[in-house]
Each structure stands twice: as structure tokens, then as C-alpha cells.
C-alpha positions in Angstrom: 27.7 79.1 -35.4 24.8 77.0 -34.1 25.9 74.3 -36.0 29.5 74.3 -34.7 28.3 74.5 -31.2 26.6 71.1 -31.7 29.1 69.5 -33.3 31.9 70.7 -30.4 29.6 70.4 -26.9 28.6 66.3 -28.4 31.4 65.5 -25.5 30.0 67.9 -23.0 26.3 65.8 -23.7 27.6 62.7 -23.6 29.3 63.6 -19.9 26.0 65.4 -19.0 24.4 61.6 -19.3 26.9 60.3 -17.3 27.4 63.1 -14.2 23.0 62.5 -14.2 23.5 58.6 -14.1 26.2 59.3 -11.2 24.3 61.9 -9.0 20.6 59.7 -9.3 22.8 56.5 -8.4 24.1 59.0 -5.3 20.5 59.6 -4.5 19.4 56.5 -4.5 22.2 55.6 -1.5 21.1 58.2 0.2 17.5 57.4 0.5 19.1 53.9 1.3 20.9 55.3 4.4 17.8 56.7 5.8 17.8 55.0 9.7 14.8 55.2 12.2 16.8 54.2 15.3 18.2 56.2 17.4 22.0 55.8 17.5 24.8 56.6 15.2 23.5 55.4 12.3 20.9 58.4 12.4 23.7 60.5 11.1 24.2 58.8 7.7 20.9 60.1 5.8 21.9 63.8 6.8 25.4 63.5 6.3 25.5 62.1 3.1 22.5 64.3 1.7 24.1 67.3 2.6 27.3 66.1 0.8 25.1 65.3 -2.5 23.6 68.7 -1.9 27.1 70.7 -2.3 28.3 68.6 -5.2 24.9 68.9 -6.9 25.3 72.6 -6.7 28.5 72.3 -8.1 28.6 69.9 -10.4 25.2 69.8 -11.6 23.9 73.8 -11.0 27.2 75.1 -11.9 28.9 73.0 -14.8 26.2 71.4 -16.4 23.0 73.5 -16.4 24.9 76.9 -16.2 27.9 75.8 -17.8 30.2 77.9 -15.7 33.4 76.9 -15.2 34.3 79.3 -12.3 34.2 76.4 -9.6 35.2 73.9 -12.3 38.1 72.2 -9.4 36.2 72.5 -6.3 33.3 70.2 -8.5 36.3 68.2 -9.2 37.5 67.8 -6.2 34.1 67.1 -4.6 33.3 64.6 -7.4 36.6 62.4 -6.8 35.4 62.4 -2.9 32.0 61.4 -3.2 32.3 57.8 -3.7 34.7 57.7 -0.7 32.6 60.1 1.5 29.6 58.0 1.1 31.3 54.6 1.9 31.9 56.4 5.1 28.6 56.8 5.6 27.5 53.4 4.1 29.6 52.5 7.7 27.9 55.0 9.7 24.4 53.7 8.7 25.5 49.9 9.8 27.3 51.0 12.5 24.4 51.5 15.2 22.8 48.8 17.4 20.3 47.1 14.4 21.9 46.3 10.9 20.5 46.6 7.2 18.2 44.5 5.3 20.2 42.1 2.7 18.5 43.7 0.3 19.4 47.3 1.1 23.1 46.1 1.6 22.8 44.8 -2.3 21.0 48.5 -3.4 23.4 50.2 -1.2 26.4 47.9 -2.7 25.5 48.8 -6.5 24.6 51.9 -6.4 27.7 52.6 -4.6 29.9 50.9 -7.4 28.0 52.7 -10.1 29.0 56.0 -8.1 32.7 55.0 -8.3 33.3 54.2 -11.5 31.6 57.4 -12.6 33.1 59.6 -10.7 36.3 58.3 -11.5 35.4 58.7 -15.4 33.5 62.2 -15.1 36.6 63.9 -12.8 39.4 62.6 -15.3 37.6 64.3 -18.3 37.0 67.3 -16.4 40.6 68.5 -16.3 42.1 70.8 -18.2 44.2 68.6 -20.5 41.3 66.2 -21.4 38.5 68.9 -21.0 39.2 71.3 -24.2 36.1 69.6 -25.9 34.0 69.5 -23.0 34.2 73.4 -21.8 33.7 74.9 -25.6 30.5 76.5 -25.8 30.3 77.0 -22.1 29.3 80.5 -21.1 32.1 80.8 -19.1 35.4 78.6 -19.9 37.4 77.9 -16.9 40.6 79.1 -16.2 43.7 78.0 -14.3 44.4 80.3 -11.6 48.1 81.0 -11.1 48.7 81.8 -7.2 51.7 83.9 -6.2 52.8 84.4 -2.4 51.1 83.7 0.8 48.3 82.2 -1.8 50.5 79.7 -3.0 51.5 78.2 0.4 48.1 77.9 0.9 47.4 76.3 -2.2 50.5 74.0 -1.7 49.2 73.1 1.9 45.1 72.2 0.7 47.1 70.3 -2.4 49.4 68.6 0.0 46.0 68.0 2.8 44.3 66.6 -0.9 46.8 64.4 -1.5 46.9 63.0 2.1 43.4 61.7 1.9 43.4 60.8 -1.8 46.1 58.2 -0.6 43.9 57.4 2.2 41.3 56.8 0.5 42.5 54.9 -2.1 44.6 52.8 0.3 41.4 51.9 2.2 39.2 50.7 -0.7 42.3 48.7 -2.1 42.9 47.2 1.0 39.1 46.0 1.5 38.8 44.3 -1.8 42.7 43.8 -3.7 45.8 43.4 -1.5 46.7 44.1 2.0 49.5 44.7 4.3 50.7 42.5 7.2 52.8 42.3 9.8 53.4 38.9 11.2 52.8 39.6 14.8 54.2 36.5 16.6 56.3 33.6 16.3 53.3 31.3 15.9 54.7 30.4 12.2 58.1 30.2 12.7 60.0 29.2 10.3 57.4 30.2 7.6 57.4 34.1 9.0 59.3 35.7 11.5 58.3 38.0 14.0 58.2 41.9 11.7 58.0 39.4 8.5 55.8 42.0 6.1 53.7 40.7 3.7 51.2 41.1 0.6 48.0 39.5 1.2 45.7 38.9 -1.6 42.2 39.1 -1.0 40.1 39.4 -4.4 40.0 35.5 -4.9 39.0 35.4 -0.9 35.5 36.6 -1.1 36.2 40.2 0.0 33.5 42.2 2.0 31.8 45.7 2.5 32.2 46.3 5.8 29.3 45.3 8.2 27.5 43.2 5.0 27.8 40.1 3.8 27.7 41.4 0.1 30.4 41.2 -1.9 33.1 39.2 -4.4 32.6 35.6 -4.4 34.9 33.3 -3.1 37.2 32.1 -5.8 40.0 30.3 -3.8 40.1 26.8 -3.5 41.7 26.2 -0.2 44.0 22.9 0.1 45.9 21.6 3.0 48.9 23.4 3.8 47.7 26.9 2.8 49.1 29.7 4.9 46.0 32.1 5.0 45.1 34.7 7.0 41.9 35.1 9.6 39.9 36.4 11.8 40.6 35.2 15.1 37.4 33.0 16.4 38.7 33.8 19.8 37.0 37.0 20.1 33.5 37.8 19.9 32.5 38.1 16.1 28.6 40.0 17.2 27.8 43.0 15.3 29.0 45.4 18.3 32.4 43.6 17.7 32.2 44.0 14.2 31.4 47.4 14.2 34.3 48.2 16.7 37.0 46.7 14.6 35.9 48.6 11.2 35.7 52.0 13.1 39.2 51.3 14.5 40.7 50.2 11.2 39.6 53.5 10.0 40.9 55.5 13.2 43.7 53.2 12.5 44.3 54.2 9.1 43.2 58.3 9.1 45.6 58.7 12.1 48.7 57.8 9.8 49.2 54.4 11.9 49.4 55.8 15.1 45.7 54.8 16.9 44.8 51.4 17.1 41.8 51.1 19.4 41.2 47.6 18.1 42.0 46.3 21.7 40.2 43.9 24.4 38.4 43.7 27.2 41.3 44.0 29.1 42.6 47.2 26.9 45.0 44.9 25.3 45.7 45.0 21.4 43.9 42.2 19.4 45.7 39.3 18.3 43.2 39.8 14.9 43.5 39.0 12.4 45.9 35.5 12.7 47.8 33.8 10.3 47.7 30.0 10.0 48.0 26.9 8.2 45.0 24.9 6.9 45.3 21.1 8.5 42.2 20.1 8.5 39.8 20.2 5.3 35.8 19.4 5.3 34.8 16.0 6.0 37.6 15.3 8.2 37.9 14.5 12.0 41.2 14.8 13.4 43.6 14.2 16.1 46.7 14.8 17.1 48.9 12.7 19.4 52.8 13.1 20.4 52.8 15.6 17.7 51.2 13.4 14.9 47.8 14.6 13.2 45.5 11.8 12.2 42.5 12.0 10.2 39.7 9.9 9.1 36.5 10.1 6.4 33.5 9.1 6.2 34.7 6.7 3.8 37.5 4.8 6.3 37.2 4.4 10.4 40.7 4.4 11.0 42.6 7.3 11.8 45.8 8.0 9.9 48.3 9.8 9.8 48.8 13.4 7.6 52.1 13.0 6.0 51.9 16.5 4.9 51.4 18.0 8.4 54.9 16.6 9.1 56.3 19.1 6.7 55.0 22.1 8.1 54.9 21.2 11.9 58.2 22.5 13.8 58.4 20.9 17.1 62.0 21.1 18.0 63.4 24.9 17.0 66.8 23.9 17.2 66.8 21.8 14.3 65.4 24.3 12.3 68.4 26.7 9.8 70.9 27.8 11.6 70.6 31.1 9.4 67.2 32.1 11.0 68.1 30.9 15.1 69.4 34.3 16.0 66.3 35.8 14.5 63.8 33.9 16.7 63.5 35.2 20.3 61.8 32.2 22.2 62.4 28.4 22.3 60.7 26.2 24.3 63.5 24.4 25.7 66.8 23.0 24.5 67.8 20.0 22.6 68.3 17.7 25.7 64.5 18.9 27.4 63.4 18.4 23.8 64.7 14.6 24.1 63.7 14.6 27.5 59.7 15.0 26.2 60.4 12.0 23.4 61.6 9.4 26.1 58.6 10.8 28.5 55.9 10.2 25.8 57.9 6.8 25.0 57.7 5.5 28.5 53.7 6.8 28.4 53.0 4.1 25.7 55.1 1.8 26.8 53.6 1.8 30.7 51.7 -1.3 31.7 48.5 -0.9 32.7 48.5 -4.5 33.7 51.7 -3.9 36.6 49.3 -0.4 37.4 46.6 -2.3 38.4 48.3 -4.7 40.8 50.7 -1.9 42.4 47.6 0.4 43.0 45.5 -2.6 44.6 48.7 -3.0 46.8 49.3 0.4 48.2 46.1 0.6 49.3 46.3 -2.5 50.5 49.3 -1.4 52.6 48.0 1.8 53.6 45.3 0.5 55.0 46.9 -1.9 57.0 48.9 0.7 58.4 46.8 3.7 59.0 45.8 4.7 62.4 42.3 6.2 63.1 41.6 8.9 65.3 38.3 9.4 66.4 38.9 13.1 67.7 40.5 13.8 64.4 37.3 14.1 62.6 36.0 12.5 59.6 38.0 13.1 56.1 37.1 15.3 53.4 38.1 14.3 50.0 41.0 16.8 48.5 40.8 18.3 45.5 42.4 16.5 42.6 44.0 19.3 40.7 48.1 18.0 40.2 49.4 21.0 41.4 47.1 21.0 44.8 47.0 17.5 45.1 50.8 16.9 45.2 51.9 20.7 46.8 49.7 19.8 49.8 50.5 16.2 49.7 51.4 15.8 53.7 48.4 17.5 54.7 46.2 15.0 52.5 48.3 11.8 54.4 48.3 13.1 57.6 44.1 13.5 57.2 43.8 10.2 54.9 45.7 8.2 57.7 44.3 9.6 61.1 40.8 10.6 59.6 37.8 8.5 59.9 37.2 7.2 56.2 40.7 8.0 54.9 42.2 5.1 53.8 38.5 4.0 52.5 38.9 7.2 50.1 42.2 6.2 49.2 41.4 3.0 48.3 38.9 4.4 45.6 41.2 6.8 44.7 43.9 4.4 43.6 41.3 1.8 42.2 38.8 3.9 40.5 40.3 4.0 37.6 40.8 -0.5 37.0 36.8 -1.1 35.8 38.1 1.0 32.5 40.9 -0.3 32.1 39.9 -2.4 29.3 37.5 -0.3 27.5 38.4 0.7 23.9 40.0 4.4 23.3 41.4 7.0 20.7 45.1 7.8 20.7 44.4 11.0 22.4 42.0 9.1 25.5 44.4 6.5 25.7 47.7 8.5 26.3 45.9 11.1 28.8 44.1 7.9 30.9 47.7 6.7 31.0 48.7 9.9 32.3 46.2 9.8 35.6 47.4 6.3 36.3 51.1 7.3 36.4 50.1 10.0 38.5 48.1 8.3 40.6 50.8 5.5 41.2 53.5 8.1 42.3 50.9 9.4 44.7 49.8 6.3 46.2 53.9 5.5 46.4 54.2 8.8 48.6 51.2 8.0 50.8 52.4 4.5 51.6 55.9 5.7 51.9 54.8 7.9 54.7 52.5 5.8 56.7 55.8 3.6 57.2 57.5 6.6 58.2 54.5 7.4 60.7 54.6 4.1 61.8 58.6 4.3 62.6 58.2 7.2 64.9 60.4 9.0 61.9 60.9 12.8 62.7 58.5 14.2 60.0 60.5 17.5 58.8 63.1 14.7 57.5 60.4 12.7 55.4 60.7 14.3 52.0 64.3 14.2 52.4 64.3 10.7 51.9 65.9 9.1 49.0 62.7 7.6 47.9 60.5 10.9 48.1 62.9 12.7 46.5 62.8 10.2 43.4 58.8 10.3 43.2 59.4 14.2 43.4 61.6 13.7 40.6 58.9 11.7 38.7 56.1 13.5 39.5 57.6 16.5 38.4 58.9 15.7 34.8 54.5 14.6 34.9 53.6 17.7 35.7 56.0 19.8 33.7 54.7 17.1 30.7 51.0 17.6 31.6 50.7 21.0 32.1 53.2 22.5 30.0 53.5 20.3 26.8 50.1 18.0 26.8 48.0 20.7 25.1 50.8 21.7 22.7 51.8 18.1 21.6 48.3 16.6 21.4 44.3 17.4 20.7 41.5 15.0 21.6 39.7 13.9 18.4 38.0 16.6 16.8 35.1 17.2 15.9 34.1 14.7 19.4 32.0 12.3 18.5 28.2 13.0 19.3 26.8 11.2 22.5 25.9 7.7 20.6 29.9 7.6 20.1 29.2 8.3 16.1 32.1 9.9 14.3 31.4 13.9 13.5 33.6 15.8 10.6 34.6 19.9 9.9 31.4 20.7 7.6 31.1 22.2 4.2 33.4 24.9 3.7 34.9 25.0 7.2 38.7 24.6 8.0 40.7 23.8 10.7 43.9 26.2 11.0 47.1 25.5 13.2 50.5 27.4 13.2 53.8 25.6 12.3 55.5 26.4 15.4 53.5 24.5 17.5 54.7 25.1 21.2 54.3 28.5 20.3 51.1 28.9 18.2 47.8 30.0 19.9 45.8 28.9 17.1 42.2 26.8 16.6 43.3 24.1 19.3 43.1 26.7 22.0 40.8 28.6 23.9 42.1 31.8 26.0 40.9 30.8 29.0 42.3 27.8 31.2 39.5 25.1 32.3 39.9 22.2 35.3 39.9 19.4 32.9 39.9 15.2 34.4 43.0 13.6 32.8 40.6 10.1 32.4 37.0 10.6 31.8 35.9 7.2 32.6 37.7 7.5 35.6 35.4 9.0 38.1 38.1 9.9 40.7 40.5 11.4 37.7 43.7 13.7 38.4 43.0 16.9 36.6 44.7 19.8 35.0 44.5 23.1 33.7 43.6 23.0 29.9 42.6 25.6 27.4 42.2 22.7 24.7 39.1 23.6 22.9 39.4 23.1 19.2 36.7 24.7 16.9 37.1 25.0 12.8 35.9 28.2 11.0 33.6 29.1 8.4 35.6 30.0 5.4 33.9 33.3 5.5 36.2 34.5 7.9 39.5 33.7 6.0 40.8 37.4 5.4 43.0 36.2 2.2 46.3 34.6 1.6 49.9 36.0 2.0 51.4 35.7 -1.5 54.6 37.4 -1.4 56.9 38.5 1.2 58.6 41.9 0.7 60.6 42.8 4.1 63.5 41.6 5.0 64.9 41.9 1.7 66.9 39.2 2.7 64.2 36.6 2.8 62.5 38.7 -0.2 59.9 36.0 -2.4 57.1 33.9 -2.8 54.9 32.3 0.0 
């Protein structure tokens, strides 16, 4: 009989190894989530030592010392959860207001793994089916219970309640480290992905990580222009409070079936994070963009050209695009003829002469002078501000102080002239189109101006002066400028990027940075922008510039931060298939 026994329980010895392997591994990452701060992460230590505690009891007391198999599916059951229980806790610990060591992240991070694949392996050969060897010998074999009545609702329900976190659970790790879900939220990549688009994102090859660490897979991918991948938006705040808020709301997020998202902003507002863009911009590079054409340069060549393969990606008029997916996009930017209306605009930009500029603007001031009329009692001028939209909305107050005001037409002069001494200087595409913009500007203002003083000077009735033929042209002019310049100009264009340091040396994206736009280009808040709007001077060698409101602030990113890369697109089925 002795003999027997030892040949049968040789199974049961070998899992005995094992279950000790798993449970000192679980001990170790307890002892790892021991905290001395006083926050949340305090809770880690007792929360996962008291889990270890009840499945040691079980599982080790119970099965393995005693071998009694009365509890044999509550051991199982608390075996299967411990790896996940623990990774909730391996959150908790880096969740308060001071992180973990690297080197504790690295313990934490194999031990961890060591406690998953064992568990897996010591549950599965604990059931019935594969556990006849195992439970022979035991002092008391277990038993399926059979439950009849109000018992058997109840076991349905704890099955069912089982079942829901199992999923969970499983969902969570596999969306960390294999393949996740994603719902193009915008129309930022338009034609690519439609707004509801739902795709599989493949991370593995992405250098996936555990949550709050920086441990984890390598980064396999090699990333190439015109990539689609998926990010983490720069725009927000990336510090470890933000980091901890995101994972404890992707967890809310995911426990509450999908129905509480509390990754939201400042301003309560759901976060556009993460994004999904198109690499444009590769290490080494410095870019930039003008009427919708992205140049680059190296290191190796000085001259900016252009990126033919932008050009196939880059959707600047919607209407052009299949007529099978128009109805399907909600917003276009404007129709074909406004569309033209922006080519003939940036046309007439490069084709306006500088040369004609200077003269005309030397000769309005020259004629506003000569006309103005200087009231002492009227008080000395005060130079407006130079904002487009104030400088042109309050345009007769400006005259009516620039010609009766004690240093007016002196301003004006400056005004209208400060921009000449640069006129000859050397620029980029990008400086060259927006110092061409503040002269235009400029000359339709100084038309205005001059067209008034004569007006003044003719005794004409004043509330008739922008009624004039003339005015209403430069109204006309100046408005297609400003609809261009505040509108389009941030869109269409992007200074040269990374700016060259102050010594006027070219700069380029780093190692194993990227620069990310989206296809739909009037539509795509993407690594050009910032969020918030900034007073920016049109000209910055000219000291008396017209300015506008930008949020032009182009940054590339660490590949770190690239989530993964949609491979396959699953929903609508009928634009079912590869990225």
C-alpha cells in the first residue's frame, strides 16, 4: 500500500513544488509593497497580505499539508485571483504621492509574472477532470457538490458574479500588454478612420507597460513615416498625479461595465487621450510645412524639401475625397469654391511685391501726414493694440486719435515703415509667407487711414465713410486676411520645427522621438497645436508686427508614449480590413 501511494501522489509532489514556488514568489510582492508614506499606497502591504493569508490557508494548510479536499474550489477560486488581486495592489502601492524604486518595480514585475503563470498551471490541474492523480492518497478526496433549489440560484448567481470578473480580469491584463480596443473619437484622420471607426490595436511589439513603471516588454516596432499609431496625448500633463489618475479611471472605467469614465479635465471634460496619428516626422529631421507642403531637411543637406509621401496621406480639400464616405463625415471646412478661394489667396501671398509694398507704405504716410490735423486739447496718442481683430474693428477710433492726436501720424509713419529695414533679410518658407502677411495687412490699413483723412478733410458726413466704395473693397480684402490668418494659417502651415537655437543653427526631432499629425488636416488637433490660443506677431523682425491668435506650438514625442498601432479594423463591417 505504501508503495502505491508513492507511486500515485508523484503528481500531487510535483504540484506541491510548484503551489511553494507560487506562494514564496507571492511573499516576496508583498514584502515589496510595503509603503512608509502616508497615502493610499499604505493600503497595499495589508491588503495584499491579508489576501496571501486566506489563500495560504487554503491552498497551502488545507490541500497540501492536510490534504483535504473539502475547500478544494474556494482554493481554486482564490488561486486563479491572486495574480489579478495583487496587480491591483501592485497599483495601489504606486498610486500615492512618491513612486517605487526601479529596482523594486523589476522585483515587484517578476515575481508578479512568476505568480501568474503558476497559478494558471496549479488551478487547471486542480480540477476535477485533470486532478484524479493529484487527490489519491489525500485523507479526504473532494467531492462535487450537486446544489438543488434556492442553492442552485445562488450557485448560478456567485458562478455568473465569477465569471464577470474572470472576463474582467483577463480583459485588463490583455489589454495592457496584447491588443486593445478603440474607438476613433474624431474626425482628425478622416479618410483613414471615421468617427465610431472600431479598431484592434496591437501593443506587444510597442513596448507595453505595468502601470505607473517603466518596466516592461521592449520596444520591438520599428516605426516608419506614414505609420498610423496610437498615443498619449502630450497635451495633457503626463506627472505622476496624472498618471495615476488615468490608470485608476481605466479601471473604474473597465469594472463599471463601460459606464464611468472619470478620465476627464480640468474643466470636467472627457480626455481627448489617447490620440491617433500619423508619423511625419522621423529622428534627425527638422520640418516645415507651408501652403500645406511638409519639408524636411538632415543633417546631411541644408535645403528643405519636400515629403512626397506626406502628400498621400494629407486631406486638405474633403470634397475630393470618395464620394462613398461624404455622407459619413459630419464637418467640412468649407466648400469647393472657399477651398479655391484659399489656393488663389496663398497664390496672390507669394506672388505680392514687396518692392510696390515699400513704396505704397512710404506714401500713405506720406499723405497722412500731410493731411492730418493736430489738436492740442485732444491729447497726445497712445499706440493701439495691434491684434487684427482690434486693430481693424476699432479702426475709426484709431484715425480719428492718429489724425487729431499729438504724435499720431509720427506713430503711423512707424507703423507703415517698420517693417522695410527687413525686407531684405533671408527667410524660411514659413517666415517668409507670414512677414508677407503683416505687410498686406498693414497696406490695407494704411489705405483706410489715408482714405479717411481725405474724407475728414472734405467735410464728409462720417456715418457715410465706410459706405464708400473704396472702404467697402479694403473691407472686402481685409477680411478674406483675416478669415486666412486666423482661421486657415495654423492649419495650412508650421514654422520650422525643431526652431533653430539662438546662433540660427538648424536643430532635428532626437533619437527615438516622432512627430505625429492627422490626415485631415483642418480638422486634426494633433502635435502642431497647443490648446491654448497665444498673441503671436505675424513678422518677427518687424517690431511694430500685426498679430494674431495662434495655438501653433509643435513639439515631437518620446516613442515611449506611443500606445501601439491599429492593425485591423473590425466595425463597420462594411469598411471591415487591414490598416
Amino acid at each position: 500500500m505504501s508503495n502505491k501511494k508513492i507511486e500515485l501522489t508523484s503528481d500531487f509532489k510535483r504540484l506541491k513544488l510548484l503551489i511553494f514556488i507560487e506562494l514564496a514568489a507571492a511573499a516576496i510582492f508583498t514584502l515589496l509593497n510595503l509603503s512608509f508614506h502616508a497615502d493610499i499606497s499604505l493600503l497595499a502591504f495589508p491588503l495584499s497580505m491579508i489576501y496571501l493569508a486566506v489563500t495560504c490557508w487554503f491552498l497551502l494548510k488545507k490541500l497540501v499539508f492536510d490534504t483535504d479536499g473539502t475547500y478544494l474550489y474556494a482554493a481554486i477560486k482564490l488561486n486563479e485571483y491572486l495574480p489579478y488581486f495583487l496587480f491591483i495592489t501592485f497599483i495601489i502601492r504606486r498610486a500615492g504621492k512618491t513612486g517605487t524604486p526601479f529596482i523594486v518595480d523589476v522585483l515587484a514585475v517578476i515575481s508578479w509574472f512568476v505568480i501568474f503563470v503558476l497559478a494558471f498551471f496549479n488551478s487547471r490541474v486542480l480540477y476535477p477532470e485533470k486532478n484524479i492523480k493529484i487527490v489519491q492518497g489525500w485523507k479526504i478526496i473532494p467531492v462535487e457538490r450537486k446544489f438543488k433549489g434556492f442553492a442552485k440560484v445562488v450557485y448560478e448567481f456567485v458562478d455568473w458574479i465569477d465569471a464577470f470578473f474572470w472576463s474582467i480580469f483577463t480583459v485588463l491584463i490583455f489589454q495592457i500588454f496584447l491588443m486593445q480596443l478603440y474607438e476613433i473619437p474624431s474626425e482628425s484622420m478622416v479618410p483613414t478612420f471615421l468617427i465610431k471607426d472600431r479598431v484592434f490595436v496591437s501593443k506587444i511589439d510597442c513596448g507595453p507597460k505595468f502601470p505607473l513603471t517603466e518596466v516592461g516588454l521592449p520596444d520591438f516596432r520599428k516605426y516608419k513615416r506614414g505609420d498610423t499609431i496610437v498615443l498619449r496625448n502630450p497635451h495633457y500633463s503626463m506627472d505622476r498625479k496624472s498618471e495615476v489618475k488615468t490608470v485608476t479611471s481605466q479601471l473604474i472605467y473597465m469594472f463599471s461595465l463601460m459606464t464611468i469614465n472619470l478620465n476627464k479635465d480640468t474643466d470636467g471634460e472627457l480626455k481627448a487621450d489617447p490620440l491617433v496619428k500619423r508619423i511625419t516626422g522621423l529622428p534627425g529631421e527638422q520640418l516645415v510645412m507651408q501652403d500645406g507642403t511638409l519639408y524636411r531637411r538632415t543633417a546631411s543637406s541644408d535645403v528643405f524639401e519636400p515629403v512626397q509621401l506626406d502628400s498621400k496621406y494629407a486631406v486638405w480639400n474633403l470634397n475630393s475625397v470618395n464620394p462613398k464616405l461624404k455622407s459619413n463625415i459630419q464637418h467640412f471646412p468649407f466648400n469647393t469654391e472657399k477651398y479655391q478661394q484659399m489656393l488663389d489667396y496663398e497664390e496672390a501671398r507669394r506672388n505680392y511685391d514687396l518692392t510696390s509694398a515699400e513704396f505704397q507704405a512710404k506714401e500713405l504716410a506720406r499723405q497722412f501726414y500731410n493731411l492730418r490735423v493736430v489738436n492740442k486739447d485732444a491729447g497726445k496718442f497712445t499706440a493701439p493694440e495691434l491684434y487684427e481683430g482690434i486693430l481693424f474693428r476699432n479702426r475709426m477710433e484709431i484715425f480719428k486719435n492718429m489724425f487729431l492726436q499729438e504724435g499720431g501720424a509720427e506713430w503711423f509713419e512707424k507703423f507703415m515703415t517698420s517693417w522695410i529695414p527687413s525686407k531684405n533679410d533671408l527667410r524660411d518658407y514659413y517666415s517668409e509667407s507670414n512677414y508677407r502677411l503683416n505687410v498686406m495687412a498693414k497696406i490695407i490699413f494704411g489705405k483706410m487711414m489715408v482714405e479717411y483723412a481725405k474724407y475728414y478733410s472734405d467735410g464728409f458726413n462720417q456715418s457715410q465713410w465706410d459706405s464708400q466704395k473704396v472702404i467697402k473693397g479694403l473691407m472686402d480684402e481685409i477680411e478674406l486676411h483675416y478669415w486666412y490668418v486666423q482661421n486657415l494659417l495654423d492649419s495650412r502651415n508650421m514654422p520650422v520645427f525643431p526652431a533653430n537655437d539662438a546662433a540660427g543653427n538648424p536643430q532635428y526631432i532626437p533619437e527615438n522621438c516622432y512627430f505625429m499629425m492627422g490626415d485631415n488636416r483642418f480638422n486634426s488637433l494633433d502635435l502642431r497645436h497647443s490648446y491654448d490660443y497665444k498673441e503671436t506677431a505675424l513678422a518677427k523682425t518687424d517690431p511694430l508686427s500685426i498679430s494674431y491668435y495662434s495655438i501653433m506650438s509643435p513639439q515631437y514625442i518620446n516613442k515611449k508614449y506611443i500606445i501601439g498601432k491599429p492593425v485591423f479594423r473590425f466595425w463597420p463591417l462594411g469598411r471591415l480590413g487591414k490598416v
